[in-house]
Backbone bond lengths (Angstrom), bond angles and torsions (degrees), N, CA, C in turn:
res aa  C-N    CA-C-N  psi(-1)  N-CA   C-N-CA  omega(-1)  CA-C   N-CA-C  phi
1 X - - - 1.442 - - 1.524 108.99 -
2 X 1.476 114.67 130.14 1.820 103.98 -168.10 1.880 75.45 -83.38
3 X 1.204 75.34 -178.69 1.622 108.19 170.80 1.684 106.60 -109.41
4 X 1.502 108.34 138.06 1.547 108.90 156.21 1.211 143.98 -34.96
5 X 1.521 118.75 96.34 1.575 104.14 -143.86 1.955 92.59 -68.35
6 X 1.372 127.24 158.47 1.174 126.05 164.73 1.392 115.61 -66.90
7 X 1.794 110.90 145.16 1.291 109.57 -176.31 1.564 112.60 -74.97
8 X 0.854 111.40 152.94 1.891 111.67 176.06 1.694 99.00 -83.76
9 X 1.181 106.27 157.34 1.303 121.76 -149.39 1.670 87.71 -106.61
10 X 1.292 149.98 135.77 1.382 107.91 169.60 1.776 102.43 -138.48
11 X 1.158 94.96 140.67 1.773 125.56 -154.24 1.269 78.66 -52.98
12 X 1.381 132.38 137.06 1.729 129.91 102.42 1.182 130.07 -61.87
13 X 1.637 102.25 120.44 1.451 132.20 -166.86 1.598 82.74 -82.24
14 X 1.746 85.70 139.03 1.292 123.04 159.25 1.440 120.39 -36.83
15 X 1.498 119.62 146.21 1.487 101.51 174.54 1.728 110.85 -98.60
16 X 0.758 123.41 157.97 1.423 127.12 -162.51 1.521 112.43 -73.02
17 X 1.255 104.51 136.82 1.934 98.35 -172.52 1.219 112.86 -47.94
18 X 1.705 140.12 -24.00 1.247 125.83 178.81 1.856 97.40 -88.89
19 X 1.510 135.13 -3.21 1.244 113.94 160.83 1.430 110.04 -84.95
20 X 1.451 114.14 -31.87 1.514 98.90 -167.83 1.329 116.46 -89.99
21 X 1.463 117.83 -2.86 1.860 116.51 148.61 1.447 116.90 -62.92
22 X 1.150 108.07 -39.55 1.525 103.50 -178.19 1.323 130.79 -72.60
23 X 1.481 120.68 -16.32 1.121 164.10 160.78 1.259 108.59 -62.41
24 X 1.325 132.48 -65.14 1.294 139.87 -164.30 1.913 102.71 -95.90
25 X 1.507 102.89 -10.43 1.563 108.06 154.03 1.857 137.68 -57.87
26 X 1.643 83.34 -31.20 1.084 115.16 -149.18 1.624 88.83 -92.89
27 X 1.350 119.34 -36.56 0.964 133.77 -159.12 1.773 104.76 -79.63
28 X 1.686 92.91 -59.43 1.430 100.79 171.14 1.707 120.53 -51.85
29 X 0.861 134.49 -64.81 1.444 142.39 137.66 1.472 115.88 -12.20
30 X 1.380 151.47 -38.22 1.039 171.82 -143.44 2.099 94.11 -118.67
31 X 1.097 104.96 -42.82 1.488 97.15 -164.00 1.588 102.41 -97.99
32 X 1.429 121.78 -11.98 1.389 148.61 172.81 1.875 119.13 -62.33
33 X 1.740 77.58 -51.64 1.558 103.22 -169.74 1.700 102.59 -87.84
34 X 1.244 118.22 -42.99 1.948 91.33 160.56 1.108 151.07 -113.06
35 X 1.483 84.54 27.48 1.702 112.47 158.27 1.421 108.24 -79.08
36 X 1.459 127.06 -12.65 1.376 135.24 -169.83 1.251 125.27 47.92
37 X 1.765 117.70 23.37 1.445 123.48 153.19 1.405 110.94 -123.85
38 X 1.562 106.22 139.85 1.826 108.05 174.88 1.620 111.05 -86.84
39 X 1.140 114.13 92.50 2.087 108.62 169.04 1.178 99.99 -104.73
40 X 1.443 102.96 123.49 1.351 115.91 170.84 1.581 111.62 -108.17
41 X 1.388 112.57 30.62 1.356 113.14 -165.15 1.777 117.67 -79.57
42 X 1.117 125.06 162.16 1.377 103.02 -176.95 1.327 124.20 -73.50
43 X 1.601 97.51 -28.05 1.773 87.57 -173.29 2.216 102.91 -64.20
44 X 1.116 94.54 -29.87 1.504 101.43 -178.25 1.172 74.05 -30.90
45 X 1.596 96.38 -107.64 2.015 132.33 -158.13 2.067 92.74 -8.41
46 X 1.451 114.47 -56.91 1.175 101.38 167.96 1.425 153.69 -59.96
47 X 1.491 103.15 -22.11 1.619 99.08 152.05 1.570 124.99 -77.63
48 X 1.782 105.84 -29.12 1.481 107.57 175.50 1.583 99.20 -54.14
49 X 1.376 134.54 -38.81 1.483 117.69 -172.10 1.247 122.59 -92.09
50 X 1.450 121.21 10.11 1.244 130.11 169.01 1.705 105.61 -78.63
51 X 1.460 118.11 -39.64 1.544 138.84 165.88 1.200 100.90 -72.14
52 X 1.111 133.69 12.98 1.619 102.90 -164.98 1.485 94.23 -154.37
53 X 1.344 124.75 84.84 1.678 110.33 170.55 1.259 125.86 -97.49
54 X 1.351 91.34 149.01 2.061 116.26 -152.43 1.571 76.58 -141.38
55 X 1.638 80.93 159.84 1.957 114.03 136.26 1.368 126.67 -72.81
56 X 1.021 113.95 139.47 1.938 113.31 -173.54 1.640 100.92 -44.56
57 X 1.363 117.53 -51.81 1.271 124.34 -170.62 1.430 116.89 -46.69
58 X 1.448 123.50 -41.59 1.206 155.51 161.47 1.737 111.81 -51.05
59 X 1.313 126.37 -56.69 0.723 124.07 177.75 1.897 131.64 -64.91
60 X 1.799 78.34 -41.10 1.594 82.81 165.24 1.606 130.80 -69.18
61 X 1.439 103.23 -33.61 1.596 119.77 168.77 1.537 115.85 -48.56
62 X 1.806 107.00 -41.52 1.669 105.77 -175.55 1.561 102.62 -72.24
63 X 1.441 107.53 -54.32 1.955 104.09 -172.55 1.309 124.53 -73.87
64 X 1.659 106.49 2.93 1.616 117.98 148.56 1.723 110.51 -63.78
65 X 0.975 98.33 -44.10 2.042 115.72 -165.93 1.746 92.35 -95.49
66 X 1.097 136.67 2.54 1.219 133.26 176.21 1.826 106.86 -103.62
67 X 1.364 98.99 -40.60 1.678 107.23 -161.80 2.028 80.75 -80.45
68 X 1.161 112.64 -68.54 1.605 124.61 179.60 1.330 114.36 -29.21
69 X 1.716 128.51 -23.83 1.132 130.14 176.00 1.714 109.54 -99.21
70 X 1.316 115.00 -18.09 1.551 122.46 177.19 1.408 94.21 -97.21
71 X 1.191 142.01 -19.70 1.384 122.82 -177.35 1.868 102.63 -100.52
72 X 1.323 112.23 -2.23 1.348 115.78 155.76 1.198 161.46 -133.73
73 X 1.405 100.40 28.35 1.476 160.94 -129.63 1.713 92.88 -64.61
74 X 1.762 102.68 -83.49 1.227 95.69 161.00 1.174 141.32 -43.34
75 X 0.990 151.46 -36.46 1.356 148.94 -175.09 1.707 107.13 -106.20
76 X 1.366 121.14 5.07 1.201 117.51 158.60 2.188 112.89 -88.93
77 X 1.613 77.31 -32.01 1.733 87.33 -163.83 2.147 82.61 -77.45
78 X 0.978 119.45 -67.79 1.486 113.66 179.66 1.882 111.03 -30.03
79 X 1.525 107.08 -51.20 1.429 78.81 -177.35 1.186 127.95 -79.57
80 X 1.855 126.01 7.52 1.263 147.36 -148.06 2.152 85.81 -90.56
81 X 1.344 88.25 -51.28 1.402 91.89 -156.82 1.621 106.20 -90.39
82 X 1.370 122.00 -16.83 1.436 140.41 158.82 1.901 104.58 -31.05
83 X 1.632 116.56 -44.60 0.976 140.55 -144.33 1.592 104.90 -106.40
84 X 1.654 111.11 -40.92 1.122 101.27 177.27 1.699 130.71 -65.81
85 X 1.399 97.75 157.87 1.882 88.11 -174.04 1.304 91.58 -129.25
86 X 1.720 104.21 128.12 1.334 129.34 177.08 1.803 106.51 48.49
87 X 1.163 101.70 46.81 1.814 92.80 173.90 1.986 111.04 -158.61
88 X 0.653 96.09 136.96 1.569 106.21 -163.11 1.619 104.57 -86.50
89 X 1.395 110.13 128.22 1.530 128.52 -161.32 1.759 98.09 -66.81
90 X 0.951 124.21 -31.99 1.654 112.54 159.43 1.070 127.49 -61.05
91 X 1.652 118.64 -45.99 1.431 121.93 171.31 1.615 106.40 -60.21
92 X 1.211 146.62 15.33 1.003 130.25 142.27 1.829 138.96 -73.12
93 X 1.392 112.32 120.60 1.164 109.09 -166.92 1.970 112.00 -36.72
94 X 1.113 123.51 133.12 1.755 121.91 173.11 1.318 117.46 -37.89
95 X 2.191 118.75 -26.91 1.002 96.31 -179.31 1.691 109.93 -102.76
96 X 1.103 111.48 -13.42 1.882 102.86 150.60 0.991 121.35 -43.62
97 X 1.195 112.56 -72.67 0.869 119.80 -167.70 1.598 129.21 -47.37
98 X 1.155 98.58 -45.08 2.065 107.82 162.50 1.366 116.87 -78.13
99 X 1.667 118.30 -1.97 1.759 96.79 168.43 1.593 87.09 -92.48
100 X 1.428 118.59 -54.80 1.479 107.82 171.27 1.708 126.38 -10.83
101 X 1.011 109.28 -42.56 1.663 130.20 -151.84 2.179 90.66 -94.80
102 X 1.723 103.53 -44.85 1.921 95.58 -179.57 1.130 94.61 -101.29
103 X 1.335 134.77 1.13 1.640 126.15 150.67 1.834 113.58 -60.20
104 X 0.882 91.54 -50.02 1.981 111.40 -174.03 1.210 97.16 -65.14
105 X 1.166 116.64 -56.24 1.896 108.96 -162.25 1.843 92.33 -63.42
106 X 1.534 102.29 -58.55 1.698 89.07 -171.04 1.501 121.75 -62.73
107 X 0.987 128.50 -12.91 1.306 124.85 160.58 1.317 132.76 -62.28
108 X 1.807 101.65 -43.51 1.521 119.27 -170.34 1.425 105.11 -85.54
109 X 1.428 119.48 -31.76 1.287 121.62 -152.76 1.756 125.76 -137.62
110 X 1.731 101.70 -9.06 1.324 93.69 -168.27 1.798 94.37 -113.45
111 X 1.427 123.75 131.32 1.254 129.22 153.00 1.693 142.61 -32.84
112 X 1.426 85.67 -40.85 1.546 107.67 171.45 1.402 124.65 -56.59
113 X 0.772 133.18 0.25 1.742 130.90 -150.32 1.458 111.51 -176.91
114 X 1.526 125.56 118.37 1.391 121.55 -166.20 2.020 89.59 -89.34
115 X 1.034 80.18 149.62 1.678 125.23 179.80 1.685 87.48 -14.77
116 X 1.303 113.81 -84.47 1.483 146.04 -142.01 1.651 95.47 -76.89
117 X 1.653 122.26 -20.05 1.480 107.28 160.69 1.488 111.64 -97.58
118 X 1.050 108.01 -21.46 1.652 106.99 173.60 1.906 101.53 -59.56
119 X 1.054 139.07 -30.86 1.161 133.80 169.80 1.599 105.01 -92.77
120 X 1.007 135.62 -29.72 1.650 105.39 158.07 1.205 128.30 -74.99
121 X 1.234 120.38 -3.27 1.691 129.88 171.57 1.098 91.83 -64.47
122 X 1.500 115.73 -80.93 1.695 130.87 -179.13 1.577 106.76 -9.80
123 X 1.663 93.10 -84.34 1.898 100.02 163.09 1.619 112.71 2.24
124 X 1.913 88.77 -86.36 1.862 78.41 -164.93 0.844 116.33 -82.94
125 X 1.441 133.77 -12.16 1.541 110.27 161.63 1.634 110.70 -50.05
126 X 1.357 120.80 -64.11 1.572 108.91 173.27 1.289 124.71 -42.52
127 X 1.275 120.71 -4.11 1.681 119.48 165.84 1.501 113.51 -90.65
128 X 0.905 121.51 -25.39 1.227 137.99 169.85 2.008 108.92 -76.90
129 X 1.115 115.44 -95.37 1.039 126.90 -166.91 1.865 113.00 -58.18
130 X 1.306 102.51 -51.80 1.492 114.37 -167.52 2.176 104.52 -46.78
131 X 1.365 73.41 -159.81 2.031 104.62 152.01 1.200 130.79 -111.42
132 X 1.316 128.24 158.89 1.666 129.75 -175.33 2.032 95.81 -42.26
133 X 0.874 119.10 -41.45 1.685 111.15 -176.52 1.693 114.24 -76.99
134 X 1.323 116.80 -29.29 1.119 124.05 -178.78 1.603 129.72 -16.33
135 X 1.597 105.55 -76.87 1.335 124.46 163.82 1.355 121.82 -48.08
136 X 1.619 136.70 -28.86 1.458 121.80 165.57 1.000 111.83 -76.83
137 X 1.756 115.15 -48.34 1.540 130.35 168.45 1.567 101.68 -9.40
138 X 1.657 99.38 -85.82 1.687 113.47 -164.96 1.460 95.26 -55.17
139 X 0.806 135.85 -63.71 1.685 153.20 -142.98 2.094 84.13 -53.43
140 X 1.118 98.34 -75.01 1.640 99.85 166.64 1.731 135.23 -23.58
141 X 1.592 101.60 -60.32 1.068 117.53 178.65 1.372 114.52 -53.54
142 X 1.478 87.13 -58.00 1.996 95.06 -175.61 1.157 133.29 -67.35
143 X 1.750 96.06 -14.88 1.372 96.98 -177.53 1.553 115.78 -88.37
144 X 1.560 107.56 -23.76 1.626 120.64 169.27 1.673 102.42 -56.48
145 X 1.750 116.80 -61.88 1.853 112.01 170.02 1.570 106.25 -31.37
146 X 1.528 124.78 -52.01 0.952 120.90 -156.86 1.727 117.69 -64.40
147 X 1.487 96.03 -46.82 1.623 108.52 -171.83 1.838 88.29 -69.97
148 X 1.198 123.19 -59.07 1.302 111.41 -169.18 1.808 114.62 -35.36
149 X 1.654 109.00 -55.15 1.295 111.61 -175.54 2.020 120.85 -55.42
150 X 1.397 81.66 -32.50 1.505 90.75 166.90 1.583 134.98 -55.91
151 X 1.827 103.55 -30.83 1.318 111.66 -161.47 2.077 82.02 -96.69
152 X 1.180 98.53 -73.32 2.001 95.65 162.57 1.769 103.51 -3.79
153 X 1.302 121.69 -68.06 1.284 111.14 -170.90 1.260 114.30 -81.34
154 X 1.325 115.79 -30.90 1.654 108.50 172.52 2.046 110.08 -66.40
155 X 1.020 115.23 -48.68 1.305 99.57 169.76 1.344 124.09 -68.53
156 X 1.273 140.17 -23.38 1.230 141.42 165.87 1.501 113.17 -51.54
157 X 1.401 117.59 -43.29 1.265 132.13 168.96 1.377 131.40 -60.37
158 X 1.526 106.85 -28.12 1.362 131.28 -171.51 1.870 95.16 -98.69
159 X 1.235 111.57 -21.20 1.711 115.49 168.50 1.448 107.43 -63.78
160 X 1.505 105.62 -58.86 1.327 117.21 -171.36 1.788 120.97 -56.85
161 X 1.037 124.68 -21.14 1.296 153.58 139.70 1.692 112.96 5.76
């Protein structure tokens, strides 16, 4: 008679320092946003990382995507709600609303990362963090920021002409 072989246990891999900045962006931003004040000050960012353990690499990646979302706040939060249909940019849950917000900046604003993974990042963070709707939710939103920013540059281009 064999015996039951034992099941293998199997590791969840780490998320990668550019997921778990973005993540812990999301987070910082998230703990900012329903406290209902934005400090982006350093000693802040420094107690958030006393709570919050990362890799340096990680850390620097989020308060890149932290400072990048306060230095574009408006026009990230404007195109957030530019986009919404029939729903009011408060009534969004805090944590939509803040992957929304390091979805937007990396799309609109960061070099690093083409368009179309900056919204599948978004994604799993909303699988993770969000609600069962979360991930199409965002997946939607960003992808409307996205096509919009696209046509923005195609007519800008078509100005330049």
């Amino acid at each position: 008679m064999d015996s039951p072989s034992p099941k293998k246990k199997t590791k969840k891999k780490p998320p990668s320092p550019r997921r778990d900045g973005r993540e812990a962006a999301v987070q910082y931003l998230y703990g900012n946003d329903v406290q209902g004040e934005i400090d982006f000050s350093p000693e802040t960012l420094a107690e958030f990382w006393e709570l919050r353990l990362a890799k340096d690499t990680a850390k620097e990646f989020a308060t890149k995507i932290v400072l990048g979302v306060r230095d574009h706040a408006y026009l990230i939060d404007n195109a957030i709600r530019s986009r919404l249909e029939n729903f009011a940019f408060q009534r969004l849950t805090p944590v939509d609303r803040n992957i929304l917000r390091v979805g937007a900046y990396e799309i609109l604003h960061a070099d690093y990362i083409p368009p179309q993974a900056a919204i599948n990042e978004a994604v799993e963070i909303a699988k993770r963090f969000g609600g069962e709707e979360s991930p199409k939710f965002i997946n939607g939103i960003l992808d409307r920021i996205y096509r919009g920013s696209e046509d923005s540059a195609e007519e800008e281009s078509s100005t330049d002409s």
